[in-house]
C-alpha positions in Angstrom: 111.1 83.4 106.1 113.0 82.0 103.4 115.9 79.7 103.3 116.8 80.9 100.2 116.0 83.3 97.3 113.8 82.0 94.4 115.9 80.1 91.4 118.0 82.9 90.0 121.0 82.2 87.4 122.9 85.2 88.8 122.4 84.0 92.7 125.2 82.2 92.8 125.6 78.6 94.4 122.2 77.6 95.8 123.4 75.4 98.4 125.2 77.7 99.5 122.9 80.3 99.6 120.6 77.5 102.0 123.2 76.8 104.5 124.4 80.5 105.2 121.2 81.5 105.3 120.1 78.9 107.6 123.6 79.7 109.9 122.6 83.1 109.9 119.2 82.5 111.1 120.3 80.5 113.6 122.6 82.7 115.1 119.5 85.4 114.9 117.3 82.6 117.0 120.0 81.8 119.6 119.5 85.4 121.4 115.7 84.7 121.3 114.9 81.3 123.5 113.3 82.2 126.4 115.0 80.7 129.7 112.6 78.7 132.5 112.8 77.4 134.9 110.0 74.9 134.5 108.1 74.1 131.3 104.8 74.3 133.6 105.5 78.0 134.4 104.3 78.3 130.4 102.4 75.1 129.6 99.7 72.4 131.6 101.6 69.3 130.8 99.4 66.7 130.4 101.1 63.2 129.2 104.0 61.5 127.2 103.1 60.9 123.7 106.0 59.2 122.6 109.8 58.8 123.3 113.1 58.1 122.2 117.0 58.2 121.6 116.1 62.2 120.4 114.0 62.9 123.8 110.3 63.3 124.4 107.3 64.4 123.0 104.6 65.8 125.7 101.3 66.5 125.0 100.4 70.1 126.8 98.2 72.9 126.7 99.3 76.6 127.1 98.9 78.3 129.9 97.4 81.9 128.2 95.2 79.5 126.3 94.6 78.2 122.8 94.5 74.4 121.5 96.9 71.7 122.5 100.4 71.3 121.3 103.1 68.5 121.1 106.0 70.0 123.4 109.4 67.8 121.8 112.0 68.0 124.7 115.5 67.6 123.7 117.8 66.9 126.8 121.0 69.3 127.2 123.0 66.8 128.1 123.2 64.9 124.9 122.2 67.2 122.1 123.9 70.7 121.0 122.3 73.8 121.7 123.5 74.4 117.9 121.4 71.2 116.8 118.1 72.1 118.7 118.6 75.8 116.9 118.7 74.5 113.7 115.9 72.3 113.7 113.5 74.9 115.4 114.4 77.3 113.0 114.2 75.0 109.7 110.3 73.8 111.4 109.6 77.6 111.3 110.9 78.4 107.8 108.8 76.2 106.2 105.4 75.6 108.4 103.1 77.4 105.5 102.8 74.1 104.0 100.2 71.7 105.4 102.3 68.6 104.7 104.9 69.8 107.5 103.9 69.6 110.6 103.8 73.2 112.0 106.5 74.3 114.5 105.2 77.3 116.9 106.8 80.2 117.6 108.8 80.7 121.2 112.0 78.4 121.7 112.6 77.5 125.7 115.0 75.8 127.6 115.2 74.7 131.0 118.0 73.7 133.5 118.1 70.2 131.9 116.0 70.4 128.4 115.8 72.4 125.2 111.6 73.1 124.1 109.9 73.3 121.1 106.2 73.2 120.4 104.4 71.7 117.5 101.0 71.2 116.1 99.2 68.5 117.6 98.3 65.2 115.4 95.4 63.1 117.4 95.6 60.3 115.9 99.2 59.7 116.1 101.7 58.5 113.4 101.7 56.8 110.8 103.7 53.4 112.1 101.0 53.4 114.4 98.1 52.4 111.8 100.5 49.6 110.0 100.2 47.2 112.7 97.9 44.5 111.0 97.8 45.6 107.9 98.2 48.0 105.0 96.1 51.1 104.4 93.8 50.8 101.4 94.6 52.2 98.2 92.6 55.9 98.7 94.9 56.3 102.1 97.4 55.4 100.4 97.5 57.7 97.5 96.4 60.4 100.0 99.4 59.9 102.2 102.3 59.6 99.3 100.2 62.6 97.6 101.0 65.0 100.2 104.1 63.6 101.6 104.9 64.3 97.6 104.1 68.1 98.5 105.6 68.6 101.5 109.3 66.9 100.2 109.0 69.1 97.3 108.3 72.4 99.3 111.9 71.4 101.3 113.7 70.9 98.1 112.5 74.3 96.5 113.9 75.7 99.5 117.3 73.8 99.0 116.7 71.3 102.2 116.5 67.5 102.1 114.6 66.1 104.8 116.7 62.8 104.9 114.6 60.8 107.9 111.1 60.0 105.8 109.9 57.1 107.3 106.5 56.1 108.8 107.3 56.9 112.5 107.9 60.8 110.9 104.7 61.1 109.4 101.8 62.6 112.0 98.5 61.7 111.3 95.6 64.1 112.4 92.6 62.1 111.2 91.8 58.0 110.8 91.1 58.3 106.9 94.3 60.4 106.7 92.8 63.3 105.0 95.9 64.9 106.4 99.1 64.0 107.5 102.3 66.0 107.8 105.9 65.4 108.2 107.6 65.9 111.3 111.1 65.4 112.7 113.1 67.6 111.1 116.4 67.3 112.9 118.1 65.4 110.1 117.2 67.9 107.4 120.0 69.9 106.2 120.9 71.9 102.9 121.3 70.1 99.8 125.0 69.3 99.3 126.0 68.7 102.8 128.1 65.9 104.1 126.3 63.0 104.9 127.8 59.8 106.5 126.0 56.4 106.6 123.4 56.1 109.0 124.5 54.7 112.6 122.4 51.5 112.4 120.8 49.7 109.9 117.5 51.5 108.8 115.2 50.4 105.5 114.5 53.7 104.5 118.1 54.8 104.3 119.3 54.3 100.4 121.9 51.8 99.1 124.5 54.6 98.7 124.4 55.7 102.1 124.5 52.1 103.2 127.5 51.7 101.5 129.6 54.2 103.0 132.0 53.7 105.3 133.6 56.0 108.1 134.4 58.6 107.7 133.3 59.0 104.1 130.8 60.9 103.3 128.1 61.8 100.2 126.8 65.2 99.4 122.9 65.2 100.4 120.5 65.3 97.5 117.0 65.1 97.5 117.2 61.4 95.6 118.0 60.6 99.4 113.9 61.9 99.9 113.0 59.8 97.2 114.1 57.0 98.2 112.5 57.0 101.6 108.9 58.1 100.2 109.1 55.0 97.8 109.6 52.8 100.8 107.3 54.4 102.9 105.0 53.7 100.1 105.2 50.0 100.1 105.0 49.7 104.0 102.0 52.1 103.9 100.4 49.2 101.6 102.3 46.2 102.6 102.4 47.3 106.4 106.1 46.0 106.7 109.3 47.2 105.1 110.8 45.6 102.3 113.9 45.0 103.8 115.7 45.3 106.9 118.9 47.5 105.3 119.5 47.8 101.6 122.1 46.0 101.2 123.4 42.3 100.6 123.2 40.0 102.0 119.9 40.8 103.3 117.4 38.8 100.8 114.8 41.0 100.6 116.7 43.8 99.0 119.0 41.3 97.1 115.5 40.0 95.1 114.5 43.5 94.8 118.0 44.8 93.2 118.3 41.3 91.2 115.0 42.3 89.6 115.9 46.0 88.8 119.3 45.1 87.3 118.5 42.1 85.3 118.1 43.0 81.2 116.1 42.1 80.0 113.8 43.0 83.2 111.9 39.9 83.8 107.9 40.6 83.0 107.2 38.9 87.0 108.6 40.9 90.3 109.4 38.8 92.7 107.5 38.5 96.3 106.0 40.6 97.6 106.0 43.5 95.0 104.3 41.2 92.3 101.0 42.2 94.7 101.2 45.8 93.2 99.4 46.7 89.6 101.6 48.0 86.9 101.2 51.2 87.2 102.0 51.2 91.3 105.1 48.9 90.3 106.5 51.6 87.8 106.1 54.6 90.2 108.1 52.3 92.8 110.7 51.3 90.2 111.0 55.0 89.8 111.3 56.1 93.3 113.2 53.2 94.6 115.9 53.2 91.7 119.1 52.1 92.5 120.9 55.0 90.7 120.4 58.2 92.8 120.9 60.1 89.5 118.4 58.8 87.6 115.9 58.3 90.5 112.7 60.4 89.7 111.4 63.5 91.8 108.7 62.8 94.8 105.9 64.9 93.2 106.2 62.5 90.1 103.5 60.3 92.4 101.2 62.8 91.1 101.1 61.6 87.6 99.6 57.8 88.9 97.4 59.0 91.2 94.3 58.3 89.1 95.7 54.9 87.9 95.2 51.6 89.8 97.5 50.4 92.4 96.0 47.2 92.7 95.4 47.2 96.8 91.5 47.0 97.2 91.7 44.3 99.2 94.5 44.6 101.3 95.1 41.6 103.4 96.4 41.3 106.9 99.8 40.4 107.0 101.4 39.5 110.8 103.8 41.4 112.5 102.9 45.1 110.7 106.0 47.5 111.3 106.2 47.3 115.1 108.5 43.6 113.7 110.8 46.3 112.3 113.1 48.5 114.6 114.7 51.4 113.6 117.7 52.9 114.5 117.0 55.0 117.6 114.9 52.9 119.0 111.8 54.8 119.5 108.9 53.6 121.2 105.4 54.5 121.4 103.8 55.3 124.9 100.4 55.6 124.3 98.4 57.3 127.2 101.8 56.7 129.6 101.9 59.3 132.6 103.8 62.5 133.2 105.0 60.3 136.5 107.3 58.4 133.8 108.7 61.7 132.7 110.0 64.8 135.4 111.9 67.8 134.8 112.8 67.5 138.6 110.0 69.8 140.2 107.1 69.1 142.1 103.6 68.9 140.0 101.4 71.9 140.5 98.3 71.1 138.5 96.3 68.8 140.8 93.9 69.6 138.3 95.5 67.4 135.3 96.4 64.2 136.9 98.2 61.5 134.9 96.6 59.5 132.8 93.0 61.3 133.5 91.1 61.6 129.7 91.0 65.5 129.0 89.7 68.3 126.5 92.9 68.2 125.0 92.5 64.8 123.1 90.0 66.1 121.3 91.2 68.8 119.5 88.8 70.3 117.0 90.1 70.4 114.0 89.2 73.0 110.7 86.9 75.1 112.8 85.7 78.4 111.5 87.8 81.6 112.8 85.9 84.0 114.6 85.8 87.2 112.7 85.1 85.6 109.5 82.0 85.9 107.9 80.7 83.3 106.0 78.8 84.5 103.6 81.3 87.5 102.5 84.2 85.8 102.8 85.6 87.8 105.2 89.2 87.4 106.4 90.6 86.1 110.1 93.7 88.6 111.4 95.5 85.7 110.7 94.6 85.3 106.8 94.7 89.0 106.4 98.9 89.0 107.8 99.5 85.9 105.5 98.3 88.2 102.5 100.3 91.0 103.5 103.6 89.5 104.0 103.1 87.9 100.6 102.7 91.8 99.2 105.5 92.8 101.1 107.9 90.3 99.7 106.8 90.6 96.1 107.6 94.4 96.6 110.8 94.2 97.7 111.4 91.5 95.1 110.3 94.0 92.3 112.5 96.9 93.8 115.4 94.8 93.2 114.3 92.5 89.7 113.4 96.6 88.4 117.7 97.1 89.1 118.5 94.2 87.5 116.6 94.0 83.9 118.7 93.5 80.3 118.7 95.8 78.3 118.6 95.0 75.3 116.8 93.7 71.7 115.2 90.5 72.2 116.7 89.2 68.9 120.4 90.3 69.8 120.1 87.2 72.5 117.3 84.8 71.4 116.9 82.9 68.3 112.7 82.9 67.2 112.2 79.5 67.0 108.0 79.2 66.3 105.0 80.8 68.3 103.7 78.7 71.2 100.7 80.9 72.3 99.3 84.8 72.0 97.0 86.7 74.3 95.2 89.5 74.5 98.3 91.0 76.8 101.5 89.9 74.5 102.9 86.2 73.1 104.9 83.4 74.1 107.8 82.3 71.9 110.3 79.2 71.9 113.5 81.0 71.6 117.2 79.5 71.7 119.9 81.3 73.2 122.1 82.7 70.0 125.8 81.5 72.0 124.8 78.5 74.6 121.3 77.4 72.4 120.0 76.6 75.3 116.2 76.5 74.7 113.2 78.7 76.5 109.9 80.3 76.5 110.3 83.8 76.3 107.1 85.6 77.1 107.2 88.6 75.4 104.7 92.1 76.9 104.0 95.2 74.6 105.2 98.4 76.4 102.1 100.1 74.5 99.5 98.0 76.8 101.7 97.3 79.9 103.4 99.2 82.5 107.0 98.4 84.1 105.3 97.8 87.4 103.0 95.2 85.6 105.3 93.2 84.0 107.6 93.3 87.2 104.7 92.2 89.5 103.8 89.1 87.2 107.3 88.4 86.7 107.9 88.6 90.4 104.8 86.3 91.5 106.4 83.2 89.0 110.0 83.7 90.3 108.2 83.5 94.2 106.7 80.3 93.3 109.6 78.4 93.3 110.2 74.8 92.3 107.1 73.0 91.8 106.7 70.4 88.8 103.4 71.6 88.4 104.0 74.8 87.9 105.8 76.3 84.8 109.6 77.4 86.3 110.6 81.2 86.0 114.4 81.7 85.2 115.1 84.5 86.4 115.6 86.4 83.5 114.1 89.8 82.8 114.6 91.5 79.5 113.4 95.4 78.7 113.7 96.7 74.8 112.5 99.7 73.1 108.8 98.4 72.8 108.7 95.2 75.3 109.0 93.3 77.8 110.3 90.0 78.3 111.2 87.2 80.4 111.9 83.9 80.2 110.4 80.2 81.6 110.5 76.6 80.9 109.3 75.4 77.7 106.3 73.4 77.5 105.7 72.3 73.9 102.6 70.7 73.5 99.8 73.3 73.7 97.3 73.6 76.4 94.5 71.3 77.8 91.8 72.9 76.1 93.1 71.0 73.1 92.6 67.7 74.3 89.3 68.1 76.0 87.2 66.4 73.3 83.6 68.6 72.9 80.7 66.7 75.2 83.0 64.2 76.3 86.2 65.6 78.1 89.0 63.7 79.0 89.7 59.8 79.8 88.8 59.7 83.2 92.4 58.4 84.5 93.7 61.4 82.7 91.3 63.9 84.4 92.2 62.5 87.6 96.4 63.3 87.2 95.4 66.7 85.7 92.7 67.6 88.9 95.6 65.8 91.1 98.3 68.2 89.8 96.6 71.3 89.5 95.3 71.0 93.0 98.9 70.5 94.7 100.4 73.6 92.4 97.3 76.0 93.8 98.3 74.2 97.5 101.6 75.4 96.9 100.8 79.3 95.5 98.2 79.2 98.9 100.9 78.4 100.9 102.7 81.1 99.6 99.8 83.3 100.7 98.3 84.3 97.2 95.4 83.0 95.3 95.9 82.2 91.7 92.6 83.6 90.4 92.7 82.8 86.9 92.5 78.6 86.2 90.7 77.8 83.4 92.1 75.3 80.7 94.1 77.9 78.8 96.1 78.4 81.5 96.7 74.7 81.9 100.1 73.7 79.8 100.4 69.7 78.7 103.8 68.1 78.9 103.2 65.1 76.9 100.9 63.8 74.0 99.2 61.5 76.9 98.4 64.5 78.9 100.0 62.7 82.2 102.0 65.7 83.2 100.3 69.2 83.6 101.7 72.8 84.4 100.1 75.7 85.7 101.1 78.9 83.9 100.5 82.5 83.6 100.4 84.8 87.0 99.5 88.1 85.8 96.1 88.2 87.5 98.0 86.2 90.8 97.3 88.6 94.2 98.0 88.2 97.7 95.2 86.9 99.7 92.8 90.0 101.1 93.6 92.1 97.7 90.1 93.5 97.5 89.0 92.9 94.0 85.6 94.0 92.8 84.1 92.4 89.4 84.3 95.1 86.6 83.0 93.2 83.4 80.1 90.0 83.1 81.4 87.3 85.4 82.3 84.0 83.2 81.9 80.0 84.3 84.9 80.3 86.4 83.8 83.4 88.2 82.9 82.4 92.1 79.4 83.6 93.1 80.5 85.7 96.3 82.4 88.1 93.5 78.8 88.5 91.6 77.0 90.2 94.8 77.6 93.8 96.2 80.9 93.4 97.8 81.5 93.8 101.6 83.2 96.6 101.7 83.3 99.8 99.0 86.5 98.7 97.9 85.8 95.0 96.9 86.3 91.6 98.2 88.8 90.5 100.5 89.9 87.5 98.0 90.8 84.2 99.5 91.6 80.5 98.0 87.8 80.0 97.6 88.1 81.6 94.2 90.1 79.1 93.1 88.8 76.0 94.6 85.7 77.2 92.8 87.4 78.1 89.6 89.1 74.2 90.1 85.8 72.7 90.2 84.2 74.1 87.3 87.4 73.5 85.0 87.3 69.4 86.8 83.1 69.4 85.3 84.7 70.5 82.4 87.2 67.9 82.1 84.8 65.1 82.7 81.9 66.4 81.0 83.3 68.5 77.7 81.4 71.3 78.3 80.8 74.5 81.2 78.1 73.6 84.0 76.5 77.0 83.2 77.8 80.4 81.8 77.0 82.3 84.7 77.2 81.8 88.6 74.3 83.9 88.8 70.8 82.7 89.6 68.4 85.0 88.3 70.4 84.7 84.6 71.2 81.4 84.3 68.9 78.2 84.5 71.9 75.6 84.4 73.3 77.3 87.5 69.4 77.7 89.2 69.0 74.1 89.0 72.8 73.3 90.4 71.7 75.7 93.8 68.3 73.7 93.8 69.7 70.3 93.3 72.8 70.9 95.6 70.4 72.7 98.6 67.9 69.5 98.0 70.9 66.9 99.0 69.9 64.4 97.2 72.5 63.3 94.4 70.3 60.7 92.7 68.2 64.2 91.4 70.8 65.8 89.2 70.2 68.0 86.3 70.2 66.9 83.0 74.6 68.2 82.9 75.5 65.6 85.5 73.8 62.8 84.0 77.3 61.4 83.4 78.7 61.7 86.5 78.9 59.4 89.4 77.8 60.0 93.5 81.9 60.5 94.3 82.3 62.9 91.6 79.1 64.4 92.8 80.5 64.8 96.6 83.4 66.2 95.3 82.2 69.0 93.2 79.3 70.0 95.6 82.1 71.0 98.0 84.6 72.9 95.4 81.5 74.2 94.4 79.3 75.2 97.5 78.2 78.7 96.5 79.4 80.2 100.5 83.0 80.6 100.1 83.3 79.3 103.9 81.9 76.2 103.5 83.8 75.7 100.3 86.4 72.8 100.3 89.6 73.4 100.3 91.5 72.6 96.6 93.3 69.8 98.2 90.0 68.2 98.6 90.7 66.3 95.5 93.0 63.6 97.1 90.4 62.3 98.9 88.4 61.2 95.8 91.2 60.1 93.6 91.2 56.5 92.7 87.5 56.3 92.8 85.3 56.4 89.7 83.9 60.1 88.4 82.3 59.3 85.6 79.8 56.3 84.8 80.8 54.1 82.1 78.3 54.6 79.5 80.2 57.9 77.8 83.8 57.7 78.8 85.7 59.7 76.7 88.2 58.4 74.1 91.4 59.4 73.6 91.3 63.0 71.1 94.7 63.8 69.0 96.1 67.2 70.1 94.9 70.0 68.2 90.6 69.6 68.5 89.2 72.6 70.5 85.6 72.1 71.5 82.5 74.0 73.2 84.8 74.9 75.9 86.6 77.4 73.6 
C-alpha cells in the first residue's frame, strides 16, 4: 500500500497527502491487532536478541511454521498504542524494498506488551561489526549503496526515516551482501515537527542540535542525509566522528572549521584526511552543514566505482561500543528468555534458554517450491506481487484517462530542439509558453498508438516514483487531434550509446557508476513488482559530459511480473535465452527480473568491451554465444574466448551470474554492488575518454 500517490502537480500538498494517508491507515490497523494472552500461544520464543529504552527484540519461531522471525516487544506501559500503530503500519507500507527490513503481517498485543514481527538478520547489526575496526572499502560501498536505496524508497513515499545510525542497520550476512534498515519508529512524513533529540547523539544534524524546547523544524529528508554520511565514516573509521555536532565538542568543531573556511584548505584535518578525494567529496556532500544544499543519499551512487582510499583499514581501539547513544541500547548476545517474561509459566520444555537451535541458522535465498528452474516458473508469492502491480496500474489509468488535456501541443509548449525519435513517436525539449518552465515532452502518434497504450506507459513512469536514476514523470498527460503527449524531466545530453567508444567502451570508473545506477533503478521498478524488459544503451539517458550520472528511461515495453510474453520476431543480444525456447505454457512465459538481470549484463560487457558478446542467445546460431555456454559450463575463467580477453576474473564472476543461461540461478541485478570497487577490465586496453556524439559497433 502506498503512503502516497505518485508525484502529481494537481495532488495537492504531498506532505499532506503522507500524513493523512498514514492516520488513516492507522486507524484502519487499530481494529485489526489480534489480542493474546501470551505471545507463546502464537510463537516458540526462543531468546533475547537485543534490548533497550524502546523494549525488546526476541528471536522466535511461529507456531504454524515457517522461518524464524525477530518479535520487537513494545511495553504498554510506556509507549502509545497510537505510536506502536504507526510504526507497524509504516514497516508494512514499504517492506517491497530489500533495504528495509521486512515487517510481517499480524499486529498482537498482550496484557502488558504491543507485538510486531520482523525478518530475521543472523548476523546481527551493523554496530556489532565496528568493534575493532572499519569494514573494508567493498563493505563499505555495499552497505552506503543500499542504505542509499532504501532512504530513497522512504522519501519517494514522502517519509524521512530520521534514526539512521549503525545500531538500525540489520545485517543478514558477514560480507554484508545485504543489509536493511530497521527501526522505524522515528520515521514520520516529511514536514512534520521535529524537536532536538533528547540526548546527545552523532548522527543527529547540527540543526536539530541546535534547537531548543519547545522549538521545532519541519522534517526533511537532508535530516537522512546527514545520518548516512556519518554512518559512512563509522562504517570505515569504526568510531563516530563526534560525540554531538555541536561546539564545543572538538571533533565536530575541526570538521565545521574545515567546511567553512574559504578558501577550503587543500589538507582535512584528522581523521578524515585518511579518506581519498573522491570518498572526501561524497562526505563533504552528505555531511554539509547547510541542510539546503546538502545532496540526496542515492548521490553515493555516482562514487561507487571511484577509490575511497580504505584497503587497508587499520584497527583503531574502542570501535563504536566507546560511543553511547541516546537510549541506551545494549546488545545481549545469546542472553536467556529467563532475563525476559511476559509473566507466564514456560511451556516449551523443548526450547530451553540459551540451547543452540535450527533457528540460528536460517537459510537464506533458497529456491521456492513451485518454481521451476529451468522455465522460470513463478512462486504464488511472485505471481500476487505481479498482479497487484497490474491492478494498481489499472486503476491508475482509469483515472489518468479522466484527467488528460486537451488540447494542441503548441497552444502550451514552446518547441525548443529534438532530443530523440523512435520507431513509436519523438521526444522534444519544450518550455512552458506562460511559466517557461522547461521539459521533455514525449510526444505518440494516434495513427500507431492506442489510448490504452499511451496511458499504460504513462502510468508505469508516474508508479515509479522518485528515483534519481530513473527519468521523473510529471504528471502531465496531454491528448490532441493526432497525438499523444506527456511530459518528464529533461535530460540533455543524449544517451550512453554515444559515449561508448567502438572496441573499447567506457573508462572503467565510469562503467562502474553507470552498472551501479542502473542496477538500483531496475531494484526499485522490481520492487514495484514489474520487470523493465527493454535496457539496452538507448534506453540509458546521460546527465553530464562525464557520464557520472545515468537515468533509465522509456517504459512502454515495462509489465508486471508473470505477464506471459512469448518472443514474436529474431531475439537480439539483450534477449534472455529462456524467451528463445518453446514457452511453458501456450500463452508465453511467465516474465520475472531474470530478463533484466540478463539484459544488465550484456549492456555491462558492452560497456567494458565496445561491442555485443554475441548477436544471438541461441546456441545452434551463434558461435560467440556456443563458446560463452562452453567456457562458462567448463568453470574455468582463465579459458575465456577470444571477447573476454580484456576482462578480468571479478568482472568474469560477475557476468557469469547476470548471465547464467537458467533464469533461476541467475543473480539478482543488485549483484553488482558486490563487485564495485574492484577492477573489470585489465590494463592493457582501458578505454579513453570519447567526446559525446561517436556511435560505434553497438549501434
Amino acid at each position: 500500500m502506498e503512503l502516497r500517490d505518485p508525484e502529481n502537480q494537481e495532488d495537492g500538498d504531498p506532505e499532506e497527502d503522507t500524513a493523512t494517508a498514514l492516520q488513516r491507515l492507522v486507524e484502519l490497523t487499530a481494529t485489526r491487532v489480534t489480542p493474546v494472552r501470551s505471545l507463546r500461544v502464537q510463537y516458540h520464543l526462543i531468546r533475547k536478541l537485543g534490548s533497550g529504552s524502546y523494549g525488546h527484540v526476541l528471536l522466535a519461531r511461529p507456531r504454524q511454521g515457517g522461518p524464524a522471525v525477530a518479535l520487537k516487544l513494545l511495553p504498554r506501559d510506556s509507549v502509545l498504542r497510537t505510536t506502536f500503530l504507526r510504526e507497524f503500519c509504516v514497516g508494512r507500507c514499504v517492506s517491497s524494498h530489500p533495504g528495509l527490513l521486512q515487517t510481517l503481517a499480524g499486529p498482537l498485543e498482550t496484557p502488558r506488551h504491543f507485538a510486531l514481527a520482523q525478518e530475521y538478520a543472523p548476523c546481527g547489526d551493523l554496530s556489532g561489526m565496528l568493534q575493532e575496526r572499519g569494514l573494508p572499502e567493498l563493505q563499505v560501498k555495499r552497505v552506503v549503496a543500499q542504505l542509499a536505496g532504501a532512504l530513497d524508497f522512504l522519501h519517494g513515499r514522502g517519509l524521512v526515516h530520521a534514526d539512521v545510525k549503525p545500531d538500525n542497520v540489520l545485517v543478514f550476512d558477514p560480507v554484508c551482501s545485504r543489509v536493511a534498515l530497521g527501526d522505524l519508529g522515528l520515521t514520520r512524513p516529511e514536514g512534520s515537527p521535529t524537536s532536538a533529540p533528547p540526548g546527545p547523539l552523532p548522527s543527529a544534524p547540527p540543526e536539530l542540535c541546535l534547537l531548543l524546547p519547545p522549538d521545532t523544524l519541519p522534517l526533511r529528508p537532508a535530516v537522512d542525509s546527514w545520518g548516512l554520511g556519518v554512518l559512512l565514516f563509522c562504517a570505515a573509521m569504526a568510531c563516530f566522528p563526534w560525540g554531538v555536532a555541536l561546539a564545543p565538542d572538538p571533533g565536530f568543531e575541526a570538521f565545521a572549521g574545515w567546511m567553512t573556511t574559504r578558501p577550503q584548505p587543500l589538507q582535512p584535518p584528522p581523521p578524515w584526511d585518511q579518506f581519498a578525494p573522491p570518498a572526501l567529496a561524497l562526505l563533504q556532500g552528505l555531511l554539509d552543514l547547510d541542510q539546503e544544499t546538502r545532496i540526496p543519499p542515492l548521490a553515493v551512487l555516482g562514487f561507487l566505482g571511484d577509490d575511497w582510499g580504505l584497503k587497508e583499514n587499520k584497527e583503531r581501539p574502542g570501535g563504536l561500543g566507546s560511543v553511547s547513544s541516546e537510549d541506551g541500547e545494549e546488545e545481549e548476545g545469546g542472553a536467556s528468555l529467563e532475563e525476559w517474561s511476559e509473566g507466564e509459566e514456560n511451556d516449551d520444555n523443548d526450547e530451553m534458554p540459551g540451547k543452540p537451535s535450527e533457528e540460528k541458522r536460517v537459510e537464506m535465498g533458497a529456491v521456492e517450491n513451485g518454481a521451476g528452474e529451468d522455465l522460470g516458473g513463478l512462486t504464488a508469492e511472485e505471481l500476487r506481487q505481479g498482479q497487484e502491480a497490474a491492478l494498481a496500474l489499472e486503476d491508475m489509468m482509469a483515472l489518468s484517462a479522466q484527467t488528460l488535456v486537451q488540447a494542441e501541443v503548441d497552444e502550451l509548449y514552446q518547441h525548443v530542439r529534438p532530443l530523440g525519435q523512435g520507431r513509436f513517436g519523438r521526444v522534444l525539449l519544450v518550455t512552458h509558453r506562460q511559466k517557461g518552465t522547461t521539459f521533455a515532452l514525449k510526444q505518440l502518434p494516434k495513427a500507431s498508438t492506442t489510448l490504452r497504450g499511451f496511458l499504460y506507459e504513462f502510468c508505469v513512469g508516474l508508479s515509479l516514483g522518485s528515483h534519481s536514476a530513473i527519468v521523473a514523470a510529471y504528471g502531465i498527460g496531454v491528448e490532441s487531434v493526432d497525438s499523444y503527449s506527456f511530459l518528464t524531466e529533461p535530460v540533455l545530453h543524449g544517451d550512453l550509446i554515444a559515449f561508448i567508444q567502438p572496441k573499447v567502451g567506457l573508462l572503467q570508473p565510469a562503467a562502474q557508476r553507470c552498472a551501479a545506477q542502473l542496477a538500483s533503478a531496475l531494484e526499485h521498478i522490481h520492487s514495484r513488482g514489474l520487470v523493465y524488459r527493454d535496457l539496452k544503451p538507448e534506453n540509458v539517458l546521460v546527465c553530464d559530459p562525464a557520464c557520472r550520472w545515468v537515468k533509465l528511461t522509456d517504459f512502454g515495453h515495462t509489465r508486471p511480473r508473470g505477464t506471459l510474453l512469448r518472443l514474436v520476431g529474431p531475439p537480439i543480444p539483450y534477449t534472455a535465452p529462456e524467451l528463445c525456447g518453446p514457452p511453458p505454457l501456450p500463452e508465453g512465459l511467465p516474465i520475472q527480473p531474470a530478463l533484466d538481470a540478463w539484459a544488465l549484463g550484456v549492456l555491462l560487457f558492452c560497456l567494458l568491451t565496445g561491442y555485443f558478446p554475441w548477436d544471438q542467445p541461441l546456441v545452434e546460431a551463434d558461435p560467440f554465444y556456443e563458446d560463452y555456454v562452453i567456457w562458462q559450463a567448463s568453470g574455468q575463467p582463465q579459458a575465456r574466448p577470444q571477447p573476454w580477453l580484456g576482462l578480468t576474473p571479478v568482472a568474469d564472476a560477475l557476468l557469469w551470474g547476470l548471465l547464467d543461461p537458467h533464469p533461476r540461478r541467475r543473480s539478482p541485478v543488485s549483484s553488482i554492488r558486490d563487485y564495485l570497487g574492484r577492477p573489470w577490465r585489465q590494463r592493457e586496453g582501458e578505454a579513453e575518454e570519447v567526446p559525446q556524439g561517436e556511435k560505434g559497433d553497438l549501434e
